[in-house]
N, C-alpha and C positions, 0 to 999 in steps of 0.2 A: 504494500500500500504506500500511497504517495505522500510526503511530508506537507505538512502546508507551509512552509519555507520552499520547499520544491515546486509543489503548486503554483507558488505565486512567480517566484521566477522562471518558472517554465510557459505560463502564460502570458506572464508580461513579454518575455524574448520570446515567443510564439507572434505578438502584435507588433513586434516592431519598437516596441516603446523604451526607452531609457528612463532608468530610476530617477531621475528629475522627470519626467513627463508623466510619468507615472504620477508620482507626488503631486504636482498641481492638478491634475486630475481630480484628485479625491480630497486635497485639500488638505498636506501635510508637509513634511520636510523631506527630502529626498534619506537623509540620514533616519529616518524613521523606516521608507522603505528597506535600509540598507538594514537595519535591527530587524525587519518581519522576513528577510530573505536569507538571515542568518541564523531563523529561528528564536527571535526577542521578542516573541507573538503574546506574551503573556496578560497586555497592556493596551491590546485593538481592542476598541469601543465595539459596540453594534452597530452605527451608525456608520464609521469608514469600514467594518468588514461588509457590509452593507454597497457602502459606494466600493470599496477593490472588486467585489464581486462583479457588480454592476458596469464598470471599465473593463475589467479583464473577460467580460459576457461567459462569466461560469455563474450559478447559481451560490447562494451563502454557505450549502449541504456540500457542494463541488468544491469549495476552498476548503472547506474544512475534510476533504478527502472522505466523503461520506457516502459519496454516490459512486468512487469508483466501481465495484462493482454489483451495477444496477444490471445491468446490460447485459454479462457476458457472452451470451450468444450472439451478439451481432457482428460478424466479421466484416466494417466496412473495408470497402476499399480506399484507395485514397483521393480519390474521386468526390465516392462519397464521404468521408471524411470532412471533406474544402468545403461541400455544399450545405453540411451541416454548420461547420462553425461560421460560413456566409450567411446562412440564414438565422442562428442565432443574433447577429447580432444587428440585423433588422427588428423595426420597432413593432407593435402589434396589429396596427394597420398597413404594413408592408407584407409582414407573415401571412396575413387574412388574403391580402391582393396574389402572390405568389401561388398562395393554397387553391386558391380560385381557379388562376390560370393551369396548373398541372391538372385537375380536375376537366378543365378544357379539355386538354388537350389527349387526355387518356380517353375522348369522346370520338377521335379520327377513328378511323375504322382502321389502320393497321392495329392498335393496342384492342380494338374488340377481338379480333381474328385471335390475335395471342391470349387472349384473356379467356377465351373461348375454346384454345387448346389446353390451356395449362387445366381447363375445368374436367378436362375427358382421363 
C-alpha cells in the first residue's frame, strides 16, 4: 500500500506541478508541502487535505491511501488509464456532457452489431 507522503508526490509529479505551485494552490508554504512529502503529515487540517485532494483530483479516501484497493480487477490499459485521470479532473457539468456524448455514440450501428454479438 501506498504512503500518503508517496501519494502526494506521486501525484503532484504525475500533474506536472512543483512544490511551490503546489503550495499556492491550496494555500500554504511550499516548505509545508516539503514536510507532507517527507511524511510531517501529522499536522494537515481537513480543510487543505481537502483542497490537496481537490488539486491533485484524487478523492480525500485516495490521499489517504484508502481506496487503493477498491478496484483490483480492473486491468486498465494505459489508454485507458489517461482517459480516466482526463476525465477526472473535469468539473461535473463536463463529466455529464462527455457521459452524454459516449452514450451517442455507442447508438451508430457498428457498437449495436458488436453489442449484439458479445450478447450471443
Amino acid at each position: 500500500m501506498k504512503t500518503v507522503k508517496s501519494i502526494i508526490r506521486d501525484n503532484r509529479q504525475k500533474l506536472n506541478l512543483t512544490k511551490a505551485e503546489l503550495a499556492e494552490k491550496i494555500g500554504v508554504n511550499a516548505s509545508t508541502i516539503t514536510r507532507w512529502e517527507s511524511g510531517e503529515v501529522a499536522n494537515m487540517t481537513r480543510k487543505n487535505m481537502i483542497k490537496l485532494a481537490n488539486v491533485l483530483h484524487i478523492s480525500p479516501m485516495d490521499l489517504l491511501g484508502k481506496n487503493q484497493d477498491a478496484l483490483p480487477s480492473l486491468n486498465l490499459s494505459e489508454n485507458e488509464k489517461e482517459m480516466l485521470s482526463l476525465y477526472k479532473q473535469l468539473d461535473t457539468e463536463d463529466k455529464a456532457e462527455i457521459k452524454g456524448e459516449m452514450k451517442g455514440m455507442l447508438k451508430a450501428d457498428k457498437y449495436k452489431m458488436k453489442l449484439n454479438d458479445e450478447a450471443i
